[in-house]
Every structure is written in C-alpha cells, then in structure tokens.
C-alpha positions as CSV (number, residue, x, y, z in Angstrom):
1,X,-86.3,-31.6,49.6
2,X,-89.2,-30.5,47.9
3,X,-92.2,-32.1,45.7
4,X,-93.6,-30.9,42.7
5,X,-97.0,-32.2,41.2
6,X,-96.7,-31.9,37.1
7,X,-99.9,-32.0,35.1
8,X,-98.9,-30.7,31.8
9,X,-96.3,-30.4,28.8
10,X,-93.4,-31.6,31.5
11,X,-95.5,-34.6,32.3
12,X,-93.5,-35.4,28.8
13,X,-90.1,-36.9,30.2
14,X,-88.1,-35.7,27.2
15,X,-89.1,-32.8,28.6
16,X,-88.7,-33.0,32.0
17,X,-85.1,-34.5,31.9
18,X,-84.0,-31.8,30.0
19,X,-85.1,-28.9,32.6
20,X,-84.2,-30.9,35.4
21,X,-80.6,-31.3,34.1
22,X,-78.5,-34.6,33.2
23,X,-77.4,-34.4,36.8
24,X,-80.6,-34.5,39.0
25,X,-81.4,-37.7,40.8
26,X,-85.4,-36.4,41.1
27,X,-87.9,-39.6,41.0
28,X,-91.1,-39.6,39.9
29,X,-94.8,-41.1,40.8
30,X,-98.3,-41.5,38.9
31,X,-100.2,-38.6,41.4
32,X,-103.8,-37.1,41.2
33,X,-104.8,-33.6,42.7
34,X,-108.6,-34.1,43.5
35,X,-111.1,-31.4,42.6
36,X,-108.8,-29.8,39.9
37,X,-108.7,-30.1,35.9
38,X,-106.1,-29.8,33.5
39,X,-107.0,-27.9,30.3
40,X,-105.3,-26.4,27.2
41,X,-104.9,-22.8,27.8
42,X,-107.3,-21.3,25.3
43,X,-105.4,-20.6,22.0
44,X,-102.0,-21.8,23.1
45,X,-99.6,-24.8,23.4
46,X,-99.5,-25.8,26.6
47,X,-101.8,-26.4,29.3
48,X,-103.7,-25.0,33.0
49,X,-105.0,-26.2,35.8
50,X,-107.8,-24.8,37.8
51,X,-110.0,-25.8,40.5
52,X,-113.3,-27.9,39.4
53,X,-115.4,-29.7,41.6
54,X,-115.4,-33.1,41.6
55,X,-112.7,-33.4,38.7
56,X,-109.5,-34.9,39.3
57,X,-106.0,-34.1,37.7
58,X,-103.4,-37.0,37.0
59,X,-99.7,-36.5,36.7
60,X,-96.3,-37.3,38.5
61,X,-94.9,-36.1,41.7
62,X,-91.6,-35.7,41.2
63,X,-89.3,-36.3,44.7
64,X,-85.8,-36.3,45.5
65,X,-85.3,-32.4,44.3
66,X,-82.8,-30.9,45.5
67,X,-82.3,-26.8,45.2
68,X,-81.1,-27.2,41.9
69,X,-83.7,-28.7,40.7
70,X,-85.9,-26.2,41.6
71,X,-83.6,-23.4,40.8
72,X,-84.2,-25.1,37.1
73,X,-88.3,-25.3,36.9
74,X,-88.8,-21.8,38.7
75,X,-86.5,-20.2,35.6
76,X,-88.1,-22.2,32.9
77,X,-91.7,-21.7,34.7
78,X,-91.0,-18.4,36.1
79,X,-91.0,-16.3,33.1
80,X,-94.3,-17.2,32.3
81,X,-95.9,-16.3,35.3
82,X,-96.8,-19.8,36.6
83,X,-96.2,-19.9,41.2
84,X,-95.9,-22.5,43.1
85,X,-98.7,-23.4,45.5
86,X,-99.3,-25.8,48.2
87,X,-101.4,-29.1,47.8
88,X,-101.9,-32.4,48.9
89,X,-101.9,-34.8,46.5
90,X,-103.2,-38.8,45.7
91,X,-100.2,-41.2,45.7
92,X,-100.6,-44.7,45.6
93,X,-103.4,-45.0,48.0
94,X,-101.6,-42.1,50.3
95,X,-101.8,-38.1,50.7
96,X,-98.6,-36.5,50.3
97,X,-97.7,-32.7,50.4
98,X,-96.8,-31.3,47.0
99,X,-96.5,-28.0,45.3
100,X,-97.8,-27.6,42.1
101,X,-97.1,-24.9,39.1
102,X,-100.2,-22.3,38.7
103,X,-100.8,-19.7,36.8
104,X,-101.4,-16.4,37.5
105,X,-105.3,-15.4,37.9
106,X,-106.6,-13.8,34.3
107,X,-103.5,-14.8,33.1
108,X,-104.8,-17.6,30.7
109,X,-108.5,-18.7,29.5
110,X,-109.0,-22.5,30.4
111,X,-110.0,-24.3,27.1
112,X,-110.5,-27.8,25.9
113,X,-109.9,-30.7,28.0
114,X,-105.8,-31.5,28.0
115,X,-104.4,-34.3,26.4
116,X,-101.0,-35.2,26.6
117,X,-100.6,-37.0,23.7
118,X,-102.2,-34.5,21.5
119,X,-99.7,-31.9,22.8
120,X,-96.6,-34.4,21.9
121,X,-97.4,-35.3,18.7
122,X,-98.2,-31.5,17.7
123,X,-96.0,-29.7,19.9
124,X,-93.7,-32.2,21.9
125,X,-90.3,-31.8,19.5
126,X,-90.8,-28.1,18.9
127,X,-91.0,-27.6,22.4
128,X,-88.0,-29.6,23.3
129,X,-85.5,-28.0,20.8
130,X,-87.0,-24.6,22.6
131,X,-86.5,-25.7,25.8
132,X,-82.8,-26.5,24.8
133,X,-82.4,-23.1,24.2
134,X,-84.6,-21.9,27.4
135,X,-82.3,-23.9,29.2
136,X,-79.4,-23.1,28.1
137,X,-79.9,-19.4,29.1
138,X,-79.9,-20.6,32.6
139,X,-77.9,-18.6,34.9
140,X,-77.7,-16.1,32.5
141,X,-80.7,-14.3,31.3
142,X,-83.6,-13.4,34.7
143,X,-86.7,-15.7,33.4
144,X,-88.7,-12.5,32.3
145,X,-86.1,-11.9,29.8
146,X,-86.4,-15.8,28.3
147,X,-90.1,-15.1,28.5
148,X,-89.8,-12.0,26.2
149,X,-88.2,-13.9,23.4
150,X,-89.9,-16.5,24.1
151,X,-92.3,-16.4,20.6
152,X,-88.7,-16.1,18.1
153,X,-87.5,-19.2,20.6
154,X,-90.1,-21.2,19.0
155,X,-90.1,-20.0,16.0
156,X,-86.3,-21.3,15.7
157,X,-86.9,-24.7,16.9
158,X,-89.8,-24.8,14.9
159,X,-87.3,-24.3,12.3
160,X,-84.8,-26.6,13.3
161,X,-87.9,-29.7,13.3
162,X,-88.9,-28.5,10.0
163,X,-85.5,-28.7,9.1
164,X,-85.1,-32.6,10.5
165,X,-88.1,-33.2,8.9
166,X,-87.1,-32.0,5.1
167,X,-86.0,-34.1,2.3
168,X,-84.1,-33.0,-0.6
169,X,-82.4,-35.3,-3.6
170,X,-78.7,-35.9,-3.6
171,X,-78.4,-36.3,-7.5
172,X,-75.3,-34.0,-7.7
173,X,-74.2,-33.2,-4.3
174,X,-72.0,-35.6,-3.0
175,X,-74.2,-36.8,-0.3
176,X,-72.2,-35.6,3.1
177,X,-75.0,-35.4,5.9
178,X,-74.8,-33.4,9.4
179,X,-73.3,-36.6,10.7
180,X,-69.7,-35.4,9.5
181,X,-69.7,-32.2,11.1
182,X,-68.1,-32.2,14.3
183,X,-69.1,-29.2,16.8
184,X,-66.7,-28.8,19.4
185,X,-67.7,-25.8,21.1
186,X,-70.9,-23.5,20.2
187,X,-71.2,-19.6,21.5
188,X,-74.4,-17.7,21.0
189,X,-73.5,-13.9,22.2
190,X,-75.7,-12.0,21.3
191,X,-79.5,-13.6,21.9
192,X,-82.3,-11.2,21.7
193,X,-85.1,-10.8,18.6
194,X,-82.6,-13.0,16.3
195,X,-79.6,-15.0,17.4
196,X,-75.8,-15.1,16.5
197,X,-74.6,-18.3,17.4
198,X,-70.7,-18.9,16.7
199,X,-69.5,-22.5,16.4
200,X,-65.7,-24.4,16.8
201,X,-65.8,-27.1,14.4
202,X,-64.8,-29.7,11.9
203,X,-66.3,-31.5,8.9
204,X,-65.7,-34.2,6.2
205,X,-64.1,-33.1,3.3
206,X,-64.2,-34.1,-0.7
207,X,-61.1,-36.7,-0.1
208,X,-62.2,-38.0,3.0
209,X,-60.2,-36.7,5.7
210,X,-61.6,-34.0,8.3
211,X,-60.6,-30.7,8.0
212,X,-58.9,-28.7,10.1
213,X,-60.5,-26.7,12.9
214,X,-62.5,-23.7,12.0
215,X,-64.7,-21.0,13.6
216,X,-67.9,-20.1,11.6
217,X,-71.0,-17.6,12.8
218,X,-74.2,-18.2,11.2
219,X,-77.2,-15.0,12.4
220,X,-80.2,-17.4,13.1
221,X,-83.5,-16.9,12.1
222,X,-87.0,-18.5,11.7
223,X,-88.1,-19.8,8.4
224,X,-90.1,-17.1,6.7
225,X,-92.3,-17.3,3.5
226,X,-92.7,-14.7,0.6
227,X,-95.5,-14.5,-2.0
228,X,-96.0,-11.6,-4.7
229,X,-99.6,-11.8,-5.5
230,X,-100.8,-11.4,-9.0
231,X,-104.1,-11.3,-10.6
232,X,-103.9,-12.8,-14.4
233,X,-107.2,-11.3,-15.7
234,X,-105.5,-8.0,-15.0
235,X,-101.5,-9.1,-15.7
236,X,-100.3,-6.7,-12.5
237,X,-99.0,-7.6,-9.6
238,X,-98.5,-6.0,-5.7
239,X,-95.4,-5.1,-4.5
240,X,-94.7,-3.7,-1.4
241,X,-92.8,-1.2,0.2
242,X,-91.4,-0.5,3.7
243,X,-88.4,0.4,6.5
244,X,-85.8,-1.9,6.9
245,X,-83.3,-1.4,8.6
246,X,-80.5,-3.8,7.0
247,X,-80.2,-1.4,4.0
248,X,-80.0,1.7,6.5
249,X,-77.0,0.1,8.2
250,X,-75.1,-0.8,5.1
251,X,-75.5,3.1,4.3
252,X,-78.3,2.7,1.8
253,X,-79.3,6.3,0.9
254,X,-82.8,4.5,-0.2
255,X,-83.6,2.4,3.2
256,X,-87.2,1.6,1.6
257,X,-87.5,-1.6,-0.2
258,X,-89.9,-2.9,-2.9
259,X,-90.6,-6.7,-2.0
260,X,-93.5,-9.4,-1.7
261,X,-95.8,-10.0,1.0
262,X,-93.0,-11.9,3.5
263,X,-93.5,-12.7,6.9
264,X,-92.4,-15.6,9.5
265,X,-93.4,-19.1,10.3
266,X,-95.0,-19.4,13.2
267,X,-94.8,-22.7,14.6
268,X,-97.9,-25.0,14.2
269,X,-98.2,-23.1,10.7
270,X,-97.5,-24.1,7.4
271,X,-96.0,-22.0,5.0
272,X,-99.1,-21.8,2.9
273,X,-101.0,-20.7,6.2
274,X,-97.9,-18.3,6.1
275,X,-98.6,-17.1,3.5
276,X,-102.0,-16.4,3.8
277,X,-101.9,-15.1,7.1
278,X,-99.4,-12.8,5.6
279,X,-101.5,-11.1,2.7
280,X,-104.7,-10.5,5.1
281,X,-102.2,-8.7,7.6
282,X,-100.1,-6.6,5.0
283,X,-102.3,-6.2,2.0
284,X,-105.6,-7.0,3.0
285,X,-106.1,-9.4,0.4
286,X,-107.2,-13.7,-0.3
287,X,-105.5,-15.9,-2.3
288,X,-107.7,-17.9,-4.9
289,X,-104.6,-20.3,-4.8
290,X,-101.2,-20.4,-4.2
291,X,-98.1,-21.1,-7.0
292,X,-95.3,-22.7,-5.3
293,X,-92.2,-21.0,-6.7
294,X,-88.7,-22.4,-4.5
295,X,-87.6,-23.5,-1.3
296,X,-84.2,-22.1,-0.7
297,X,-81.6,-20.8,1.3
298,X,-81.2,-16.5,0.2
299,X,-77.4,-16.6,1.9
300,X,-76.4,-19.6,3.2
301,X,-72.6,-18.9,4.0
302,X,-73.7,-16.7,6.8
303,X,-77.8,-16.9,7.6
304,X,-80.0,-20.2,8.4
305,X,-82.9,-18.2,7.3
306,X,-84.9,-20.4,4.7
307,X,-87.8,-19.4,2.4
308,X,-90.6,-20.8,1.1
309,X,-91.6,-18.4,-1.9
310,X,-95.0,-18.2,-3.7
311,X,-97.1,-16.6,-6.8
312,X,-100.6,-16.0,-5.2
313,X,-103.1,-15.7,-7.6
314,X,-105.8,-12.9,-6.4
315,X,-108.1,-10.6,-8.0
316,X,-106.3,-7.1,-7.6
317,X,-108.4,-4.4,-8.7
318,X,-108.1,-0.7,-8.7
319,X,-107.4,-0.1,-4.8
320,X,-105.9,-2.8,-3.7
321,X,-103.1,-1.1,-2.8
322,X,-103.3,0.4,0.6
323,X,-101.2,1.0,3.6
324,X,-101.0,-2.2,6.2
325,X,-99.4,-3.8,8.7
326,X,-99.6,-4.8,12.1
327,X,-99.8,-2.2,14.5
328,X,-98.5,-4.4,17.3
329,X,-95.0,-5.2,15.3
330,X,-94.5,-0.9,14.3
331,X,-95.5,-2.7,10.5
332,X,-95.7,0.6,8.2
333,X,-96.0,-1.3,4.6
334,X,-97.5,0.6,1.8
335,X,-98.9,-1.9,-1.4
336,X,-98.0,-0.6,-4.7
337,X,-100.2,-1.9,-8.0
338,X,-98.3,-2.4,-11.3
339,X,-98.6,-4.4,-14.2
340,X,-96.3,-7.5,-15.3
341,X,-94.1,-5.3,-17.7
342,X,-93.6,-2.2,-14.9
343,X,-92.5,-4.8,-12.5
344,X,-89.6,-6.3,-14.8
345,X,-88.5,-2.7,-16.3
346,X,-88.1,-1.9,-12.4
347,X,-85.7,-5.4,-11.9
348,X,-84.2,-4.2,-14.8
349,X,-83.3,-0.9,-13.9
350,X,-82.2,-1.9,-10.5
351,X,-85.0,-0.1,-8.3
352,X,-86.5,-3.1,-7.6
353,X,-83.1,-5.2,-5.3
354,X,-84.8,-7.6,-3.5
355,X,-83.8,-11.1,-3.7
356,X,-87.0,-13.1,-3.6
357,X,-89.2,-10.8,-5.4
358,X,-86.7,-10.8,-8.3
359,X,-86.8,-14.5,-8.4
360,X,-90.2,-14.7,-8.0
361,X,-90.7,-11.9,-10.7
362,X,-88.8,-14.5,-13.0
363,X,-90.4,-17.6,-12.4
364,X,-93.7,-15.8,-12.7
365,X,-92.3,-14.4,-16.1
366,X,-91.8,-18.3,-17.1
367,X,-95.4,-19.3,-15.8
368,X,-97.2,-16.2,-16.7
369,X,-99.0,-17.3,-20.0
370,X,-100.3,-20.7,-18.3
371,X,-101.2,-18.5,-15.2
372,X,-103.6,-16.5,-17.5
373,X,-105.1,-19.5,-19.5
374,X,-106.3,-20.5,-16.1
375,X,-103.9,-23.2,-16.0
C-alpha cells in the first residue's frame, strides 16, 4: 500500500473523507517534509509546495491506501496537473517513505505563506460542495474533463453555500423547509458549462401528508447579478445588447437582446463586487454607488439560477456607449445610451423583453425622482 504526504486544502478532513470515499480504511499521521514550504498559489484558492531551504512543511501521511484510494486522489488531483513524487518524510521521531502531490513546474506562482485555517473559513464549504460534484464524476468523466469545468463547478457550490447561508421571512408562506423533501434518486446527464440534474422525489404537502412520487429537472446554474446603470444628472440609462443563444433556439427571428450589465458570481465575490466587476468588463464604466433593486428567482419551476439585481448610479456622458466584453469568453456586447423615457416607450412596445431589465426599468421608474434629488 502506498503513502501520501498532504500539505494543503485536503489536510481539511471534511475534505479528505469525501475523496477518499465512505469506504476507505486509510489512517492518518501529523508528518513534516523538511526543506519544503507550503504556500497559497498566487491568486487562487488552494495551496503549493516547493522546495526552500531550511523550511519545513507539516501535514498528515495518510497510510493504509489501498488502489482505490489512490485511484480517487490521482482523479481529483490529476486534472489539475498536480504528480506524485517520492519523499521521505518526519513521523513521529522516524523517516518514512511517502509520495507527495506537486505541481507541475510554471504551473502556479508560490504566494503568501499557507494557512489552513484561513483557507476553511474562506474557502473550506465551497470547496466541499465542489468536490461532491468532482467526485461524483468519478469513473465517468477523464480528470482533464473535471478540470475544464472546473471554474462553473465552483461557481455552483458557491451557489448552493450562498444558498444555506440566505434568510428570507416566512410571513405568508407556510413555512415548509428542505427538510420535507425527500430525494430518492438524483441524475445529472448532461454536465458540461451548465448542469441538468433530474431528481426522484417526494415532499410535504398543504395537508400534511407526502405526496406521491414525482420526477422533476431543474438546469443548474451559478447565481448571477444584473445592474442597469443610470446617471440622474442626465435621466438616461445603458442598455446593452448582444448574442444569445436561448432566443436563437426558441426560433427568435431577433436573437439580439437589450438587457443590463449581467454577469456571474464568482465564488469569494459578492454580488456588489459582481456587479462592479461586471460594468468595468462590459461597459467600461464605475459605479458612484449601487441601488439594490430584488433578490429573486427569474423561473423557478425549471432553473436554480438566482439574481441579485441593481440600479448603479454612474455619470454616463456622451460616449459611454461602446463595444465590450471579454475577449476570453467570445463577449461581443455593444452599450446603447438612452434616456429614462426611450427606455420605458421600448418596454412598452415590446422591443425591450428581458426580464430583469424590465423590472429593474420599473423599480427605477418608482425611485427615479429620489435618485435625482441625490437621495
């Protein structure tokens, strides 16, 4: 059997469990691997080690792994181009042969000193929920593939902890909790940029009693944000337009959409970062502040999407409007200037069929006098 020194995110044992698999009978020790440190990998969420003289690394070699095991940290390492190398490492007063995950030279830029515990309380339940899913694709998907998806992974357990983490009042609704809901078997085929997971189930009813079985899909997505920024001085807003390809597919003769700024969570950010984020990338432009409009669900019965929508209050002179995007994510988004009044004559004439920004549009229409008494 073979031993593994760990140094990083899976010295979590959460974390570790849940690759190794409820079945493994691996054991674990407090270990050090002399002249080596562990540090963050520059800009990311997890961690490296390298070679530095005279530092030390702590962690655990884990024993008793059988091929399994193994077969279970080289798919979740794998994809991410970590190897396993030969060592000798310091156990309780002993040297003991070891392998330990590296990464691959230039791969990664060593940064700050690691520290587990910053990593858990940051990173250590999004990166569980994603390793569910990581693991789950185990024996299915080659590691390379995980690895590809690997950014709308977290992005959707990033989701599912913000969702944990929410707290909404139950003044009218009748107060059933995820509790009730019984999933008996869950199916996720199709897994690629977005996911289609399919679900067996039951749930509490109004009366009481469970209902019968029933299937139900949901498309799963990561929370996103959209904010329409408008400049009160001026009364106009910015709209843009672009490609997408939902309207193509329902046979929209018109596949380009006018909408506001939108874009994904990414995890670690909040939506206000979102948001801001957003504007520099698509509309080159900075938010003086943001006007929370609604937190909501745009088609629940079918989507777990969930947006956090905004009114961002910039100065939007003559110009503004260009063509953006990133270039990276084949983003061709072209910013449209108009004022207050052209923006509602287009809701009402039914150019302008985007959910958010006509909701937005509507709250700003409530809000828009205190918006430009500075208020």
């Amino acid at each position: 059997m073979t031993a593994i020194f760990f140094y990083g995110t899976l010295l979590y044992e959460p974390l570790l469990r849940l690759v190794l698999g409820p079945d493994s009978a691996a054991r674990t020790a407090p270990a050090s691997l002399a002249d080596h440190a562990v540090r963050w990998a520059e800009g990311e969420s997890f961690s490296l080690i390298r070679a530095e003289h005279g530092a030390r690394a702590d962690g655990l070699l884990v024993t008793g792994l059988d091929a399994q095991d193994i077969a279970r940290l080289d798919f979740y390492e794998g994809g991410f181009g970590y190897d396993r190398r030969a060592v000798e490492v310091d156990v309780a007063g002993t040297r003991a042969a070891a392998t330990v995950y590296f990464p691959a030279p230039g791969q990664v830029t060593a940064g700050a000193p690691w520290s587990l515990a910053d990593w858990v309380a940051r990173w250590g339940a999004v990166s569980l929920r994603a390793a569910e899913e990581v693991m789950d694709r185990f024996g299915v998907d080659p590691p390379a593939e995980v690895a590809r998806h690997f950014t709308q992974i977290r992005m959707r357990a990033a989701s599912w902890v913000r969702a944990q983490h929410a707290t909404a009042p139950n003044r009218v609704r009748h107060g059933h909790t995820a509790a009730e809901v019984d999933a008996v078997a869950t199916r996720r085929p199709y897994r690629q940029f977005f996911q289609l997971e399919e679900q067996d189930l039951r749930f509490r009813r109004f009366d009481g009693t469970e209902s019968a079985p029933v299937t139900r899909a949901a498309f799963v997505s990561a929370d996103a944000v959209t904010v329409l920024p408008y400049d009160p001085a001026r009364d106009r807003v910015l709209v843009i337009e672009q490609f997408r390809f939902g309207p193509f597919v329902r046979g929209d003769r018109h596949p380009w959409t006018l909408e506001p700024v939108a874009g994904r969570i990414d995890p670690g950010e909040s939506p206000e970062d979102c948001a801001r984020r957003e504007a520099a990338e698509e509309a080159a432009l900075e938010f003086a502040r943001l006007e929370p409009v609604a937190r909501y669900y745009p088609s629940p019965g079918a989507m777990t999407e969930y947006l956090f929508s905004y009114v961002g209050i910039a100065d939007l002179p003559d110009g503004s409007g260009i063509i953006g995007g990133v270039d990276g994510e084949d983003e061709d988004i072209r910013g449209i200037l108009m004022s207050f009044d052209d923006l509602m004559a287009l809701i009402d004439g039914g150019e302008a069929e985007n959910g958010p920004l006509i909701l937005t549009a509507h709250w700003l229409a409530a809000n828009r006098e205190r918006l430009r008494q500075g208020t």
